[in-house]
MIDOSE-1310 file (N, C-alpha, C; in nm, 2 decimals, decimal comma, always signed):
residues 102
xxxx	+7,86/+8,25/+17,12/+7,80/+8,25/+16,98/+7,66/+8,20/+16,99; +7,58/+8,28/+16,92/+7,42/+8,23/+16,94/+7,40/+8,15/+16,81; +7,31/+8,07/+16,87/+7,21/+7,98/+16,77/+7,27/+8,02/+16,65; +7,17/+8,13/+16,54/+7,16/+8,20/+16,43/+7,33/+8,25/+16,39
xxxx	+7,42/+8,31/+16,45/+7,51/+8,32/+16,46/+7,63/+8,17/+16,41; +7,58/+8,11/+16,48/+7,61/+7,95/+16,46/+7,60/+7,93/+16,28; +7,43/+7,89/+16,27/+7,42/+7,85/+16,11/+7,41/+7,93/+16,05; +7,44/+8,05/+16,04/+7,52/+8,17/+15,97/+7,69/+8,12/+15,92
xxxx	+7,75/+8,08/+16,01/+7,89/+8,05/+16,03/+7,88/+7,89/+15,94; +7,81/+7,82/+15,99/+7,80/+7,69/+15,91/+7,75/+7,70/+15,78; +7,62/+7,79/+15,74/+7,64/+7,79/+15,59/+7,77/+7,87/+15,50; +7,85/+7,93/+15,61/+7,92/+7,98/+15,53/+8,07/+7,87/+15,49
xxxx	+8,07/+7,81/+15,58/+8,17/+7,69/+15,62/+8,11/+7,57/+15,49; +8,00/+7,56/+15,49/+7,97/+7,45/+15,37/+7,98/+7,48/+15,25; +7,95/+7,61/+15,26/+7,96/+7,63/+15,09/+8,11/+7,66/+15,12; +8,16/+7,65/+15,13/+8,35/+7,65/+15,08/+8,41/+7,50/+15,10
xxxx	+8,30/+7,43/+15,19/+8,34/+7,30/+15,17/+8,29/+7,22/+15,02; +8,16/+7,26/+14,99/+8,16/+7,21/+14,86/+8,27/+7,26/+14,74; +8,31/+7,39/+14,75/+8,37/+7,40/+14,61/+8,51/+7,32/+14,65; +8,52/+7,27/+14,80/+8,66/+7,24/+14,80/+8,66/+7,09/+14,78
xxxx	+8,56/+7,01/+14,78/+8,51/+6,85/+14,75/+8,50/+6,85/+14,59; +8,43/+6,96/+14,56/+8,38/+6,98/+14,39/+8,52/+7,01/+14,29; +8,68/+7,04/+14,34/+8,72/+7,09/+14,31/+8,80/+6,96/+14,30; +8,82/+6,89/+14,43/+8,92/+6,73/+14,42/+8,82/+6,63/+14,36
xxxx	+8,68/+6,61/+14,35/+8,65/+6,59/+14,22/+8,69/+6,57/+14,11; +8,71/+6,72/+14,08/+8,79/+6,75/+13,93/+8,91/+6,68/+13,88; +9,02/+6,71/+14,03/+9,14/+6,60/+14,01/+9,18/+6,51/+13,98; +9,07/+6,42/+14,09/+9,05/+6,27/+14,09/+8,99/+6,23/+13,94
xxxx	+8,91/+6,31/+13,84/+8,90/+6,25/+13,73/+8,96/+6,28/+13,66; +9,11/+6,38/+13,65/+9,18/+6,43/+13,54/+9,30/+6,24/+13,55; +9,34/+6,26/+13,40/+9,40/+6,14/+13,39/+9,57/+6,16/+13,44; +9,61/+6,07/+13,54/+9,74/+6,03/+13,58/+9,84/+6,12/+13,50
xxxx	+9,94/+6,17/+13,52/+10,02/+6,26/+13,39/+10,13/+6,16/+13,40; +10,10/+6,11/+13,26/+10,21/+6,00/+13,18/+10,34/+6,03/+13,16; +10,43/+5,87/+13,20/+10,54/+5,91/+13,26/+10,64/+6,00/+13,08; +10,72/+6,08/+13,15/+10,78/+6,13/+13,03/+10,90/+6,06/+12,93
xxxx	+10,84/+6,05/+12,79/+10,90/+6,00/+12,73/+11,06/+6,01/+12,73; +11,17/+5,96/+12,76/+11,25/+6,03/+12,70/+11,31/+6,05/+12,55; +11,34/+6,19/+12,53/+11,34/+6,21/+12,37/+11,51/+6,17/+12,32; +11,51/+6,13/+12,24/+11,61/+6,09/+12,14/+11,69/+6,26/+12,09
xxxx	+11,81/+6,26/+12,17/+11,93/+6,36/+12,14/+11,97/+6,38/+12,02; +11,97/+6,48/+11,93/+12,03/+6,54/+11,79/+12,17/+6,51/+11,84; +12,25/+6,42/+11,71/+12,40/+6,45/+11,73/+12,48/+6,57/+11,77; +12,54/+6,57/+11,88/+12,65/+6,67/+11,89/+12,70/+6,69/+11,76
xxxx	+12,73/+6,88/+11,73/+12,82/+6,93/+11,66/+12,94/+6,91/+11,67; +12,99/+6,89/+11,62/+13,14/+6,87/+11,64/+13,27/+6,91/+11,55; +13,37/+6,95/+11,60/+13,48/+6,99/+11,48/+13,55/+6,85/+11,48; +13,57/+6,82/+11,35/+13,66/+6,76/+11,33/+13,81/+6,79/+11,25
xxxx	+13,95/+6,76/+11,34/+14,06/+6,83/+11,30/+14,12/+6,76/+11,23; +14,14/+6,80/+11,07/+14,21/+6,74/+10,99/+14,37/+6,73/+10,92; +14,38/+6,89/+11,01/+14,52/+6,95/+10,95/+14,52/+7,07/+10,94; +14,68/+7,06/+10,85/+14,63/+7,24/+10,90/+14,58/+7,29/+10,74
xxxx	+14,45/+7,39/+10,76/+14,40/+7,42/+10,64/+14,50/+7,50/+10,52; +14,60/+7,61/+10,59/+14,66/+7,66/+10,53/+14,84/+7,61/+10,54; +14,90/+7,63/+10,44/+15,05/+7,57/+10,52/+15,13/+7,65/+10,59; +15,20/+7,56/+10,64/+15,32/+7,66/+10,79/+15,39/+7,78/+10,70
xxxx	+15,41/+7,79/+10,82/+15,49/+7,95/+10,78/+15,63/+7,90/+10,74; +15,71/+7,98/+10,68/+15,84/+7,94/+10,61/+15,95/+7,91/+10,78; +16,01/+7,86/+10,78/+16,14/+7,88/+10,88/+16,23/+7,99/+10,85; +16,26/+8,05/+10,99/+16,28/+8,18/+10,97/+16,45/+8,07/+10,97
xxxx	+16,55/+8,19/+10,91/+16,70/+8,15/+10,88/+16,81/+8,18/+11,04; +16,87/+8,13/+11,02/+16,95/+8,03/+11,09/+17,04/+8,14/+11,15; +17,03/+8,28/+11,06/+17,16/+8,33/+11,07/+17,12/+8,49/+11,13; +17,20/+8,50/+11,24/+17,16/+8,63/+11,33/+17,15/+8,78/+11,24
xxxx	+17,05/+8,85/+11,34/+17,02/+8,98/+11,29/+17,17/+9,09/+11,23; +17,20/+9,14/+11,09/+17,35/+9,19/+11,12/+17,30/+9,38/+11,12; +17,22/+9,32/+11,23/+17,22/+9,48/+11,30/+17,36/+9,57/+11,36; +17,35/+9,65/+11,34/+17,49/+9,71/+11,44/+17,47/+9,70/+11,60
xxxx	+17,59/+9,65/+11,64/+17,56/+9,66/+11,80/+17,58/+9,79/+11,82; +17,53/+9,82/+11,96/+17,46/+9,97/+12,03/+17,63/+10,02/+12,07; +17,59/+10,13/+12,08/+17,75/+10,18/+12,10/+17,82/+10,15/+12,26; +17,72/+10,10/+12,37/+17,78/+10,04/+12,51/+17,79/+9,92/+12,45
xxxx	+17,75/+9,87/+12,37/+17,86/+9,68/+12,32/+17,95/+9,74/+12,26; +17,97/+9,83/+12,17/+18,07/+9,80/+12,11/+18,20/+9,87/+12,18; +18,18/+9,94/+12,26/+18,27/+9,99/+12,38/+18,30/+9,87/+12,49; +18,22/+9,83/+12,54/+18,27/+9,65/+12,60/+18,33/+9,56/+12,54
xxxx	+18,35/+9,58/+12,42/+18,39/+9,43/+12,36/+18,51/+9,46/+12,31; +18,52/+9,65/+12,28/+18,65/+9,69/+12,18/+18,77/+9,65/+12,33; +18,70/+9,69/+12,50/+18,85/+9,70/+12,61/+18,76/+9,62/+12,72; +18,79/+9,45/+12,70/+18,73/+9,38/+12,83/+18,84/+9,45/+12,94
xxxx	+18,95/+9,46/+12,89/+19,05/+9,48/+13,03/+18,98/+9,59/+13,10; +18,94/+9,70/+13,04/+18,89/+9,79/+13,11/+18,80/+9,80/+13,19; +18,67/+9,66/+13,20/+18,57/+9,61/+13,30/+18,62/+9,57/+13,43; +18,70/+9,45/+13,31/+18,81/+9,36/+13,44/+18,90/+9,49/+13,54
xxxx	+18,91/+9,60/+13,52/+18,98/+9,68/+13,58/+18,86/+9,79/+13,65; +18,77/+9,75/+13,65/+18,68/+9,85/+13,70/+18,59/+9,74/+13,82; +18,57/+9,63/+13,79/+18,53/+9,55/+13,88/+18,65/+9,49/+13,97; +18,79/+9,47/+13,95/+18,85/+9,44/+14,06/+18,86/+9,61/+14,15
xxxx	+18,88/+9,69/+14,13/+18,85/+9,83/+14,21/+18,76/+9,84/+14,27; +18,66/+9,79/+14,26/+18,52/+9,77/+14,28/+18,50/+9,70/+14,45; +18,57/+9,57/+14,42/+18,59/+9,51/+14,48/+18,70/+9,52/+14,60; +18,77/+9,62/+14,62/+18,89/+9,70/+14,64/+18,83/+9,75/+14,75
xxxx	+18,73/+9,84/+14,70/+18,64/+9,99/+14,77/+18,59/+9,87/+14,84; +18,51/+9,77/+14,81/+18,40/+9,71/+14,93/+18,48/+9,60/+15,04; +18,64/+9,53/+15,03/+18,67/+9,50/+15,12/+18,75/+9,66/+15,25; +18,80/+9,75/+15,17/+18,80/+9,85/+15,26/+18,70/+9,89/+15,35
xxxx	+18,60/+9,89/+15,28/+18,46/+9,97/+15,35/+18,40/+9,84/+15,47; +18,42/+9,71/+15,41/+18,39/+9,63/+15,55/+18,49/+9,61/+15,64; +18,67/+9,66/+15,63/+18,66/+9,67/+15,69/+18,70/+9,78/+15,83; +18,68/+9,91/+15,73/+18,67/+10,03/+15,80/+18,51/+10,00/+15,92
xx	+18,44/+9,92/+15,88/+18,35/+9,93/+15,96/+18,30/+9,81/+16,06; +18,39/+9,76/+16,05/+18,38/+9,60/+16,11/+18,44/+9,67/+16,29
């Protein structure tokens, strides 16, 4: 680097050092940033529960639906023997079958 080349390079280096001196200047006289107040909270909204606004519902009655039972209840219930006679058969078939196959 020559001479001229040199203070070419250095005035260009000074003038960026002044605006960078001229600029913390500026800093150094802005005032301290004051510590933050803390601000005082608006009361929470809040529900408060008093009851109930409208009244309960009535109680439903005690006493069962006198719907018709479906016509497979009313066939179970007119001949239990005839379950009881379909489940011991039942039972018939599945100790044969274990032990036809045992």
């Amino acid at each position: 680097m020559s001479q001229p080349e040199a203070r070419a390079w250095w005035a260009d280096v000074e003038d960026l050092r002044e605006r960078i001196e001229l600029r913390r200047e500026a800093e150094d006289r802005t005032p301290a940033p004051v510590a933050a107040v803390p601000r005082v909270a608006a009361p929470r909204r809040t529900v408060q529960i008093t009851g109930r606004p409208v009244s309960a519902p009535a109680p439903r009655p005690l006493v069962t639906s006198r719907q018709r039972p479906t016509r497979v209840m009313d066939a179970a219930t007119r001949r239990p023997d005839r379950i009881a006679g379909w489940a011991a058969l039942l039972g018939l078939v599945l100790v044969l079958v274990s032990t036809a196959t045992h």
